[in-house]
C-alpha positions in Angstrom: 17.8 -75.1 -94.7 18.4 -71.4 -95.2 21.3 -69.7 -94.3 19.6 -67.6 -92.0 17.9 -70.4 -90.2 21.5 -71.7 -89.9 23.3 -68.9 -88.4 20.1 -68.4 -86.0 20.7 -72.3 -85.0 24.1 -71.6 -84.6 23.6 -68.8 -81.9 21.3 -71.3 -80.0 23.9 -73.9 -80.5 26.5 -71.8 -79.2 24.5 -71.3 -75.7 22.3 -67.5 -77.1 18.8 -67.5 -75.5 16.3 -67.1 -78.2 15.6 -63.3 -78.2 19.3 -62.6 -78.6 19.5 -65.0 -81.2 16.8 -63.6 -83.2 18.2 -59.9 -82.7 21.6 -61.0 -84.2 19.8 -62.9 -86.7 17.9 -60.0 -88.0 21.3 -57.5 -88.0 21.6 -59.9 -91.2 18.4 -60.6 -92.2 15.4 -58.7 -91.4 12.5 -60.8 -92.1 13.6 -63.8 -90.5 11.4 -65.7 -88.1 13.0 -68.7 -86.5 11.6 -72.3 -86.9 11.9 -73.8 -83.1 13.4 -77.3 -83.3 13.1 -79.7 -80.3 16.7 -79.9 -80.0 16.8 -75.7 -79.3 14.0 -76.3 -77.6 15.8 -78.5 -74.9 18.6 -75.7 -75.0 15.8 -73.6 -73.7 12.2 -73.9 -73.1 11.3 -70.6 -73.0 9.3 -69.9 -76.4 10.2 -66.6 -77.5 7.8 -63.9 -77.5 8.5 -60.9 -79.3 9.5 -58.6 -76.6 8.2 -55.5 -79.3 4.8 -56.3 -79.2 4.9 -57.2 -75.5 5.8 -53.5 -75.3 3.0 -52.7 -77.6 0.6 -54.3 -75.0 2.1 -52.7 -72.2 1.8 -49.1 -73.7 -1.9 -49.6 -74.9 -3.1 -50.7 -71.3 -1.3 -47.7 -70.3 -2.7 -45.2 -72.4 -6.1 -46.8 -71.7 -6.0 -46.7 -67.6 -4.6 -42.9 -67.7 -7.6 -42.1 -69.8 -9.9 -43.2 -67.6 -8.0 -42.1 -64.8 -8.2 -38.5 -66.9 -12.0 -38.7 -67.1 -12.6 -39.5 -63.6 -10.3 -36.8 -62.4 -12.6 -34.6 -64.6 -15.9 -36.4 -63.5 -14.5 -35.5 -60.1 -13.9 -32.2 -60.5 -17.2 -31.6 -62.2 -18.9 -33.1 -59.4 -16.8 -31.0 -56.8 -17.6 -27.8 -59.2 -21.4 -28.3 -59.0 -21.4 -28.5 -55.9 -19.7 -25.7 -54.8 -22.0 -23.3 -57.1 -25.0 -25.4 -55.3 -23.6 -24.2 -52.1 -22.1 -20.9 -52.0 -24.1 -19.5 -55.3 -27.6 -20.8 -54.7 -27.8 -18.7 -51.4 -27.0 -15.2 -52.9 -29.8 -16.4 -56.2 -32.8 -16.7 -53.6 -35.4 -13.9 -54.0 -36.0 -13.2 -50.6 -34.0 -10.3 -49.5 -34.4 -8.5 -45.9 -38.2 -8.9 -45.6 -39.9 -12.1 -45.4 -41.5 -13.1 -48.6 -44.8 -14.2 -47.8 -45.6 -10.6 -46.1 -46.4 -7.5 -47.4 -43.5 -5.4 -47.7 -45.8 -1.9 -47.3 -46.4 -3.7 -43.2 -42.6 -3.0 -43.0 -43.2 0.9 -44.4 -46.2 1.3 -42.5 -43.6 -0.2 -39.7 -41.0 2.0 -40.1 -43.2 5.2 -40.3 -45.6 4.1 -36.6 -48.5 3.8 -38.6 -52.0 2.3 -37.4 -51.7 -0.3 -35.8 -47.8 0.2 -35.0 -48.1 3.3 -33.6 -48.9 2.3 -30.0 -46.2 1.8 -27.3 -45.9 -2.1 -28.3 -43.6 -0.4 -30.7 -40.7 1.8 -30.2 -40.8 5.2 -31.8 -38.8 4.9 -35.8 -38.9 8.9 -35.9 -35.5 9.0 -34.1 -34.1 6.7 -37.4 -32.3 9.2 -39.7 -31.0 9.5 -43.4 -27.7 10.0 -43.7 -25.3 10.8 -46.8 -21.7 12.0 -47.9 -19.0 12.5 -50.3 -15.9 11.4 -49.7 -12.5 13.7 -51.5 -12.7 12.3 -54.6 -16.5 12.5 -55.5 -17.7 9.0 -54.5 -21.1 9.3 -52.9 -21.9 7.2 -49.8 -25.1 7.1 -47.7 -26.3 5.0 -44.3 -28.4 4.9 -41.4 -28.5 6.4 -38.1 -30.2 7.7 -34.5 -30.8 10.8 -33.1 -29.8 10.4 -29.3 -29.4 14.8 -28.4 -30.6 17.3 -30.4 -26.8 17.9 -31.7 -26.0 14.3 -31.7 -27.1 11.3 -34.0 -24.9 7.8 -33.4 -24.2 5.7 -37.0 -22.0 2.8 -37.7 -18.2 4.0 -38.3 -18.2 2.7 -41.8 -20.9 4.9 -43.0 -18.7 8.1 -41.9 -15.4 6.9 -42.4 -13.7 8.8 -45.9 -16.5 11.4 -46.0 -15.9 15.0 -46.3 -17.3 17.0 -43.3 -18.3 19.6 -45.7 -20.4 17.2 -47.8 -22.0 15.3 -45.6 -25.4 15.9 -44.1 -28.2 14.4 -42.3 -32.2 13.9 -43.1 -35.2 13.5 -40.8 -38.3 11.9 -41.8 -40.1 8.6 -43.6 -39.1 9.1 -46.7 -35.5 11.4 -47.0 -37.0 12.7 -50.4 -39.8 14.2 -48.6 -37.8 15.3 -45.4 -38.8 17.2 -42.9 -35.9 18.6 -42.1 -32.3 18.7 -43.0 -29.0 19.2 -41.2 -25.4 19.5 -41.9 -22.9 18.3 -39.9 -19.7 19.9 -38.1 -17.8 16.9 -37.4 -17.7 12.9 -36.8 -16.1 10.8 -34.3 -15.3 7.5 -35.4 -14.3 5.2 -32.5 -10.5 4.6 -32.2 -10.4 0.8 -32.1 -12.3 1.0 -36.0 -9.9 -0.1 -38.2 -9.1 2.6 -40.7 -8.7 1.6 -43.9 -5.6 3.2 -45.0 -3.6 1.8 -41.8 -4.4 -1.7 -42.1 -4.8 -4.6 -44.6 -8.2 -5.9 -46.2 -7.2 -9.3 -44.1 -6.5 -7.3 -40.9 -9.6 -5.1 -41.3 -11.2 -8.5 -41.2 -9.8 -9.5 -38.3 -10.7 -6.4 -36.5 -14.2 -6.0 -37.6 -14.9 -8.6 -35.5 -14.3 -6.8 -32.6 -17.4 -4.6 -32.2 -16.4 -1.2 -32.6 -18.1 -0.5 -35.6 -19.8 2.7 -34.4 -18.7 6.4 -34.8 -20.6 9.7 -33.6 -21.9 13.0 -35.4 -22.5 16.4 -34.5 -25.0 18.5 -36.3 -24.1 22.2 -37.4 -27.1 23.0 -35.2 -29.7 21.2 -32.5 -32.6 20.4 -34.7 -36.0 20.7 -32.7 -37.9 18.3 -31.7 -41.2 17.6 -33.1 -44.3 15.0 -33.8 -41.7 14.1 -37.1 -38.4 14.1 -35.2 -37.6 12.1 -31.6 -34.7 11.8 -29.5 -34.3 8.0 -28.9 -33.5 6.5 -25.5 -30.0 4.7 -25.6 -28.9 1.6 -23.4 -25.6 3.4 -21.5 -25.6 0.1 -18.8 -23.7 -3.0 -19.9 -25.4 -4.4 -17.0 -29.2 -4.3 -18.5 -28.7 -6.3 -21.6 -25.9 -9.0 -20.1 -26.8 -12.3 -18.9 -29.5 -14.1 -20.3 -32.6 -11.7 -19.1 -33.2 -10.4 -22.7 -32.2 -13.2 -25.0 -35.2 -14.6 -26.8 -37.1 -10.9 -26.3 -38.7 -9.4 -29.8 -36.1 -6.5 -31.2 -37.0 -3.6 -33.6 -34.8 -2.6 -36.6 -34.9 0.4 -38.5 -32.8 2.0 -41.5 -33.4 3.5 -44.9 -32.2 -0.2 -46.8 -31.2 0.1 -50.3 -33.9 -1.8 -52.2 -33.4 -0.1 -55.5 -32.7 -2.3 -58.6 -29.4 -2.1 -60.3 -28.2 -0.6 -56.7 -28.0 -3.8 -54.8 -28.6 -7.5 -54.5 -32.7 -7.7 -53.9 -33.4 -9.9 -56.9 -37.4 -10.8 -57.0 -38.2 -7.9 -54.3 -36.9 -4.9 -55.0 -39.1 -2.1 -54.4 -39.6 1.7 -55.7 -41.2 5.0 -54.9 -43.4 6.8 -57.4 -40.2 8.4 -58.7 -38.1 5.7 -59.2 -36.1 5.6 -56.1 -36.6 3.9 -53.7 -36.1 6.4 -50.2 -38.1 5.3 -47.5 -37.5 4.0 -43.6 -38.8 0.8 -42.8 -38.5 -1.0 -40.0 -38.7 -5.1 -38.9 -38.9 -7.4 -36.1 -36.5 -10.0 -34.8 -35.3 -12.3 -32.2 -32.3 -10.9 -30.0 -30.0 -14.7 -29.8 -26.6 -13.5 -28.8 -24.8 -10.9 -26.4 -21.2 -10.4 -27.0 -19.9 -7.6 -24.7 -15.9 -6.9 -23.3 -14.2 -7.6 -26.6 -10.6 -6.4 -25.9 -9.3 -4.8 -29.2 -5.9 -5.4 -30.9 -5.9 -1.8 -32.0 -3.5 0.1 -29.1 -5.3 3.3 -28.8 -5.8 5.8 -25.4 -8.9 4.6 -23.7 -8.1 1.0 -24.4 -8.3 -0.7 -21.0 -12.1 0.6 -20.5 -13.7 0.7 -24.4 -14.2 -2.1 -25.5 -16.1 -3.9 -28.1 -19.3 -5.8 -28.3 -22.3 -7.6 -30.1 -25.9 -8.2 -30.0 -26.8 -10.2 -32.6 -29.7 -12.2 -34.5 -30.3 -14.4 -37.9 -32.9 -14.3 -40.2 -35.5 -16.8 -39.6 -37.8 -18.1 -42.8 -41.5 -19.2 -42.7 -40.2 -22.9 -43.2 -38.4 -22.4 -39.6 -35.6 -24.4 -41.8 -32.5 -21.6 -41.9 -32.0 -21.3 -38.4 -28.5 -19.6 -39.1 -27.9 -19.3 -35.2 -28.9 -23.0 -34.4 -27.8 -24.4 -30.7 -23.8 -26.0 -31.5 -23.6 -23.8 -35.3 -21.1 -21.6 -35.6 -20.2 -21.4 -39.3 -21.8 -22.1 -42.5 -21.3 -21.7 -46.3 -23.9 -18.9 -47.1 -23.3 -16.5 -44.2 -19.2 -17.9 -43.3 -17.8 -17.8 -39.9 -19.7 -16.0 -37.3 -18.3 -17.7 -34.4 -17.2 -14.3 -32.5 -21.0 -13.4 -32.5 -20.8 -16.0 -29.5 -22.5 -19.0 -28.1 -26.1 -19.8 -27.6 -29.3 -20.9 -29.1 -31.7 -19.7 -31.6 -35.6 -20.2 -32.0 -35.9 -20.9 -36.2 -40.0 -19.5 -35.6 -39.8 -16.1 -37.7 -41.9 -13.0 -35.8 -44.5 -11.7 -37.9 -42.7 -9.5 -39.3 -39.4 -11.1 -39.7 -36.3 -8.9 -41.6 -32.7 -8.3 -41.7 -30.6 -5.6 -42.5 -29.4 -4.7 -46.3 -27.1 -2.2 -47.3 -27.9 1.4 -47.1 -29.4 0.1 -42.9 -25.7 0.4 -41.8 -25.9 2.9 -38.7 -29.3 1.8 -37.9 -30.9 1.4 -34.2 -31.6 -2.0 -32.9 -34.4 -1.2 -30.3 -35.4 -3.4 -27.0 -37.8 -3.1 -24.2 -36.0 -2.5 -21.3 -37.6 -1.6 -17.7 -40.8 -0.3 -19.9 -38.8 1.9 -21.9 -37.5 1.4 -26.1 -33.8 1.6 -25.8 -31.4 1.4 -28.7 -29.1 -1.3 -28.0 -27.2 -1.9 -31.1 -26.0 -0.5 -34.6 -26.3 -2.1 -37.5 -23.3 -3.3 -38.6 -22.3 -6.1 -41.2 -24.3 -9.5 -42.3 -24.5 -11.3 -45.5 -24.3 -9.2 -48.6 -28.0 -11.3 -50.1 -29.4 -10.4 -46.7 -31.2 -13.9 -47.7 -33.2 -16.1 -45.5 -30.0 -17.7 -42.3 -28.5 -14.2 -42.6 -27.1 -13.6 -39.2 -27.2 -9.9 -38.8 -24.4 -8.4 -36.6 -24.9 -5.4 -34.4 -22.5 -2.9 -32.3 -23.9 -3.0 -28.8 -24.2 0.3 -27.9 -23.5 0.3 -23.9 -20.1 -1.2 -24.4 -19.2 2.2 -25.9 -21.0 4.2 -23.3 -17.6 5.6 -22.0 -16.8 6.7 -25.2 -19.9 8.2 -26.5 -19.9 10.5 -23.0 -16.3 11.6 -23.6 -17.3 13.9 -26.5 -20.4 15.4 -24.3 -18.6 18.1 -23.6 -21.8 20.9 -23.3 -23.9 18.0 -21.5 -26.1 17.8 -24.4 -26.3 13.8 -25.1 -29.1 12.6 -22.4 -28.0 9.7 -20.5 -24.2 10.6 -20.4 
């Protein structure tokens, strides 16, 4: 017997399990491997096993379940990735974009400008709809929507008019603003105090007040512009009490502005649209559904006039031909292509477009929304925010005009705004 065998049988003998044993052994003589006798096998029945290699074992199994734990983590997040991009990206990709796709978008022109057969009382009168553009101190060019309502006075959305220079700003009359028929500049804007002002407040805080419906701001022309077969005074809703309740929810509303449809300029993929020149610069005008009617939104702004202005909505979605992007479906208050529009109110919404189904894009901020009321075409909102893709489910949010009657009347001072 070896003398390596026999000081490994001695260890056994002297009451070593086997694995000491063996690392003793080896101290002495590295490339020993025992030969298990019965009798050290009656000292201990427990066969040795190479406690290395079961390390070995234990590591590779290891190594093999955190790399498939890795790849399903990845798989995972892959999965989670794809469908986010489904979800929030594929809405802002579709082509539609204000109009309804399957119509003509010269009936929304011919619309906007009360041609044949629009030009009947069935339709309100878009004349009133102006052009309106600035520059704020430091050269940045801004433009929006807006309605006459007094021969001095024209009533936009506050964010058109808020950072422009009084100097540079000035307003347009007609179809197409290229072509106007007149052109006026201003001598002053009066933004409503419960707008939050951008350099008071955070982005997150602007958010949060936006919400409250006093998007809405008022001009004054340099000079009363006459009135002619090109230029009308619009009718404006001054009584809270005519458009609350339920009486006019479901009725056909009129939109009008002078949208920006030019490519390069906005987001109107597969429809954008151009004059002969290029530009695009005309009015148009759609239908829609009125859904909701938000009115007495207190304000967290502390301004004077507070316990009597306050904000409010009317508000409507975007129907498509397939009646399938109801965005203002009974119960639905949020979703991942237009976000949370849960202060717009609840109600219900019929998903069967009008004939001439549209939304507002950028460029129709300012814009009348028009409604029948007691015979009579009565602006009854501003346009004011919605989805930037302005895609089919776009729910299209509106400053209710009466809820700011108050305040529109405070600056008539000459008693030249009708209905103050």
């Amino acid at each position: 017997m070896n003398n390596d065998q026999l000081y490994y049988d001695s260890l056994i003998a002297q009451g070593h399990i086997p694995e000491h044993a063996l690392h003793y052994t080896r101290m002495y003589y590295p490339n020993f491997y025992p030969i298990v006798n019965q009798q050290n096998l009656n000292h201990n029945t427990n066969f040795y096993v190479p406690a290395v290699q079961q390390k070995k074992k234990d590591r590779t199994i290891l190594i093999v379940i955190g790399v498939v734990i890795f790849v399903l983590i990845v798989v995972a997040m892959l999965i989670i990735a794809v469908t986010a991009v489904v979800i929030f990206d594929s809405p802002d990709n579709t082509p539609e974009f204000g109009f309804r796709d399957d119509v003509s978008n010269a009936l929304f022109e011919n619309l906007g400008d009360n041609m044949a057969p629009y030009d009947s009382t069935n339709y309100p009168d878009f004349s009133s709809v102006v052009y309106i553009e600035g520059a704020t101190s430091d050269g940045e060019v801004y433009s929006g929507s807006g309605v006459l309502i007094g021969e001095r006075w024209v009533l936009t959305a506050a964010h058109v008019v808020e950072g422009l220079e009084v100097s540079e700003t000035n307003v347009w009359f007609g179809n197409d603003y290229q072509l106007a028929v007149a052109q006026s500049p201003i001598s002053d804007y009066y933004i409503h105090p419960g707008w939050p002002y951008a350099e008071k407040y955070s982005s997150s805080e602007i958010d949060e007040i936006l919400e409250e419906g006093t998007d809405i701001a008022l001009i004054e022309l340099a000079e009363s512009i006459s009135i002619t077969e090109d230029i009308s005074i619009a009718h404006w809703n001054n009584d809270t009490d005519l458009i609350d309740g339920e009486q006019l929810l479901g009725s056909s509303i009129y939109v009008s502005g002078y949208g920006d449809y030019n490519e390069g300029n906005s987001m109107c993929t597969d429809y954008c649209l151009t004059d002969s020149d290029g530009l695009y610069s005309k009015r148009r005008a759609w239908e829609n559904t009125l859904d909701r009617v938000v009115l007495d939104i207190d304000s967290s702004i502390n301004f004077d006039g507070q316990d009597k202005w306050k904000g409010g909505w009317v508000v409507y979605d975007f129907d498509s031909p397939s009646s399938d992007n109801n965005g203002l479906a009974k119960g639905k208050s949020y979703s991942f292509a237009q976000g949370d529009y849960s202060y717009g109110g609840k109600g219900d919404s019929n998903p069967q477009p009008t004939d001439l189904e549209g939304t507002s894009v950028a460029g129709d901020s300012g814009g009348p929304t028009f409604a029948l009321i007691q015979g009579k075409w009565q602006v009854i909102g501003l346009t004011s925010h919605g989805s930037e893709a302005a895609n089919y489910g776009d729910v299209a949010f509106n400053t209710a005009v009466s809820s700011h009657s108050d305040w529109i009347c405070s600056h008539d001072t000459a008693e030249e705004i009708p209905g103050c």
